[in-house]
N, C-alpha and C positions, 0 to 999 in steps of 0.2 A: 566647281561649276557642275561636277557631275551629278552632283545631289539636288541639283535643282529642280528637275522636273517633282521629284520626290516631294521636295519642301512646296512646290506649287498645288502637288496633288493634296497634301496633308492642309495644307490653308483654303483650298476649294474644297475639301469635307467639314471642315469645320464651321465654314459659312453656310454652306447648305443645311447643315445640322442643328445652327442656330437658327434658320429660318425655319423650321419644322413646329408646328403647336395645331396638338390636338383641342379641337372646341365643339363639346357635347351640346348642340343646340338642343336648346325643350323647346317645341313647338305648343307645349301646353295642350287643352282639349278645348272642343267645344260643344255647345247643344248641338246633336243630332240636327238634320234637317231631311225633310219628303224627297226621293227624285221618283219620278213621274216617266214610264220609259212608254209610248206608245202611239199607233199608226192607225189611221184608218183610211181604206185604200177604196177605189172604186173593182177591186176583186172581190167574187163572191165569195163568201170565208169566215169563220170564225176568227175574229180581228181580236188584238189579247191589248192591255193595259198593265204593266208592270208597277208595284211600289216596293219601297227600299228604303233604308234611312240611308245619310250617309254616315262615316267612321271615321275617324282621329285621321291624321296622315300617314303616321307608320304602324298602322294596322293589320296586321296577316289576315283576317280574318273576311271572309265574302258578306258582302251588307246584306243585313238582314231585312227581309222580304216582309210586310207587311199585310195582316189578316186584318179579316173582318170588317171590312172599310165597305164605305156603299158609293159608289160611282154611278151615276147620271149619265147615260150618255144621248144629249139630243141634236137635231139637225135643225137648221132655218133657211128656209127662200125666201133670197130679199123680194123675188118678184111677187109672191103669194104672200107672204107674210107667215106661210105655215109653219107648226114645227111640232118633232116626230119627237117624244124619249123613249127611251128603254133602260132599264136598268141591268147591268151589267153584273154577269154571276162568278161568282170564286172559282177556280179552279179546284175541284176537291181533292184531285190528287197531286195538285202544285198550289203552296198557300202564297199568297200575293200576286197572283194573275189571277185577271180579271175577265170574262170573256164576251165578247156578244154571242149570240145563233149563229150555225154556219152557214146559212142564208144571206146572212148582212152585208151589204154592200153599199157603199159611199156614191154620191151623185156628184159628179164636179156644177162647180157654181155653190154649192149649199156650202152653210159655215157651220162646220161641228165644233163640240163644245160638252168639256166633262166636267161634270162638279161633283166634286168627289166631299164627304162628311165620314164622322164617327171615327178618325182619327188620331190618335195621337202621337207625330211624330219626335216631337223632341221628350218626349216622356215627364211630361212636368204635372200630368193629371186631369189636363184645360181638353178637350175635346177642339180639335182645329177641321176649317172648310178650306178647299180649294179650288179655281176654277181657270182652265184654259182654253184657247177658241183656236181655229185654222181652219183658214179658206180652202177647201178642195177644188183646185186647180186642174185644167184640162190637161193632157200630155198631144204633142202631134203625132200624130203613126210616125215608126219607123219604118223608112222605103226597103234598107237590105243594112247590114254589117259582111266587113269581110276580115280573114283570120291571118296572117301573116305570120311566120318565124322570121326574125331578122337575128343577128347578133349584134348586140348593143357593146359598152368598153367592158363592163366585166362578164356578161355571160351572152348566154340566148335569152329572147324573151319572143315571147308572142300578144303581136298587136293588131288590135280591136280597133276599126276605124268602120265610123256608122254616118250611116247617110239618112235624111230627115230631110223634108220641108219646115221649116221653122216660119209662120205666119210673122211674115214684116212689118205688121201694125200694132202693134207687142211687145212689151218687153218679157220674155219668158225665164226659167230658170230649171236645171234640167242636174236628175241623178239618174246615175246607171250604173248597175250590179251585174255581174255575170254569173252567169249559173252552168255548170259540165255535169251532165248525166243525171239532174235532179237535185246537184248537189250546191248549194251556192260558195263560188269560189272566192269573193270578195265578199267575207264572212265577219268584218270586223269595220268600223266605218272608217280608220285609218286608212281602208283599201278602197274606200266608195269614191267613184268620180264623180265630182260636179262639175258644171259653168253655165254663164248664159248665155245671150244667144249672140253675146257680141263677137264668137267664134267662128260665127254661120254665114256664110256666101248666102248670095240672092240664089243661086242653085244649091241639089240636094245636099252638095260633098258638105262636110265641115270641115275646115281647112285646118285648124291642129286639134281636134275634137279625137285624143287616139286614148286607148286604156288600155294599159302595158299590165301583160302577167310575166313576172320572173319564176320561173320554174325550179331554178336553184335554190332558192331556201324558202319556197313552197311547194313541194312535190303535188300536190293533190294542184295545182294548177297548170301543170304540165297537160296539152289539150294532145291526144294521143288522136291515130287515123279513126273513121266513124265514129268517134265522139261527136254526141249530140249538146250542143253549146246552145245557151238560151239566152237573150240580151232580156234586161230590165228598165225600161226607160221608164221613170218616173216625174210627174208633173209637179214641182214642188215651187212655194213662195219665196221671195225674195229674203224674209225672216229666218226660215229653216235651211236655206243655203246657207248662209251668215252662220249660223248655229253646227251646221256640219264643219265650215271651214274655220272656223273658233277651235272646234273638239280639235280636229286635224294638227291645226299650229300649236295648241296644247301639248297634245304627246307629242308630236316632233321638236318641240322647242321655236322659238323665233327670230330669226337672222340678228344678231347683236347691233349690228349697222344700219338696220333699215325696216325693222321689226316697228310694230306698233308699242304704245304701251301697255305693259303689263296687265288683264283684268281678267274678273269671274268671267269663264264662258254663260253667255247669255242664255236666257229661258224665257216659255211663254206660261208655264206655271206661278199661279200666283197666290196667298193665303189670304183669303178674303176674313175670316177671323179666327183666333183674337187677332184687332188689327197691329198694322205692323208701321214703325218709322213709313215717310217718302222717302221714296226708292227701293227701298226692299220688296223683295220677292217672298222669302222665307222658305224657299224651293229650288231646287236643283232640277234638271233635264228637259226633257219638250214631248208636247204631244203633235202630232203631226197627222195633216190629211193631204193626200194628193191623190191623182190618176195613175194608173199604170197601164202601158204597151209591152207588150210581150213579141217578141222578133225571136224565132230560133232556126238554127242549120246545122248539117252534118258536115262534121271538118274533114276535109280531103286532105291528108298529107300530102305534099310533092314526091314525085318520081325521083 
């Protein structure tokens, strides 16, 4: 009987070891397709348009950035019926951005709208069009943000808790970025907070409206004493929320249990020709317009 545990352990390796099988999935390839990365904001500024293909799955490689393409970009008021284009110039010493004048600035209420031509993204020789629209949406002023250190279960963090009027007759939708010292510190949109305003009291406070920086495995978000901290409130549609919280559940994965099912994160890019099946897009990413409110303070450490 003394051998037993022995004889148990050598029959539990042997079933594990039969259970063991490596399986080289090919994911195969497929045609290239456009993603479209870009904003246009009601700040004054040269506002940039990115393109890209995209690449196989297991790709090492950064997508490559598309030249020579001519982008449209024009404005419409539904009330006047007017509308404004311009064409958007290359970046000449960055190939695939596209830029307006640093003068240009977005009107909330107007619907912008890029039609982009003389592309060819899946490399087949056919010359392709594309064209996407967004409503530039108002933002409500920010009344104050205040900065807190708390200690959360595994570290410290410092939280972000902002107060607004949110117009009650509305349904709004609302992102914010924080910025330290010029620097923006929620630099990837995995980090970007949304919600809408089903968060929001009939008064200023928002009742869990908070945006937590962990300092421990981002140092550059550590908010140190007279650090100047800039809030980013942006006025964004109910589409491009949807599209951020897509990307979001994307890289983090989706709760097994209670996740939705599985799909392409959505886009307002679309290839108008050669056309395509219903349903298709023929395009990856979004182009987006909204408002932005700028709120900034210097953070007082505690005594």
């Amino acid at each position: 009987m003394r051998n037993l545990p022995i004889l148990l352990l050598i029959v539990l390796l042997i079933i594990m070891g039969s259970c063991t099988k490596f399986i080289n999935v090919n994911l195969g390839s497929m045609d290239p397709q456009l993603i479209v990365e870009g904003v246009i904001t009601t700040d004054t500024m040269a506002h940039k348009i990115i393109l890209k293909r995209t690449a196989d799955y297991f790709s090492n490689q950064k997508a490559e950035r598309i030249s020579d393409a001519i982008i449209m970009l024009s404005d419409s008021n539904a009330v006047t019926h007017e509308t404004h284009k311009i064409q958007m110039k290359e970046d000449p010493d960055s190939a695939g951005i596209y830029m307006t004048p640093s003068n240009y600035f977005g009107v909330k209420g107007r619907i912008y709208t890029i039609n982009i031509s003389n592309v060819d993204a899946n490399k087949d020789g056919i010359s392709e069009t594309y064209t996407a629209s967004c409503k530039l949406n108002s933002i409500a002023p920010v009344d104050s943000f205040t900065i807190t250190k708390r200690k959360m279960v595994y570290e410290d963090a410092f939280v972000i808790q902002v107060y607004l009027k949110d117009p009650p007759e509305e349904t709004n939708y609302y992102l914010f970025r924080v910025w330290k010292n010029d620097s923006l510190v929620t630099d990837s949109i995995i980090l970007w907070n949304i919600t809408d305003d089903n968060f929001f009291s009939p008064e200023f406070m928002t009742n869990d409206l908070k945006i937590y920086l962990f300092p421990r495995f981002r140092h550059k978000q550590y908010i140190r004493d007279n650090n100047t901290v800039k809030l980013e409130a942006c006025g964004i549609t109910k589409d491009y929320f949807n599209f951020i919280r897509e990307a979001i559940e994307a890289y983090r994965g989706q709760n097994p249990m209670f996740g939705s099912q599985p799909a392409n994160i959505r886009t307002n890019v679309i290839r108008t020709s050669p056309p395509l099946d219903v349903g298709e897009t023929g395009a990856r990413g979004y182009f987006a317009a909204y408002s932005v409110f700028w709120k900034k303070k210097i953070y007082k450490a505690p005594k």
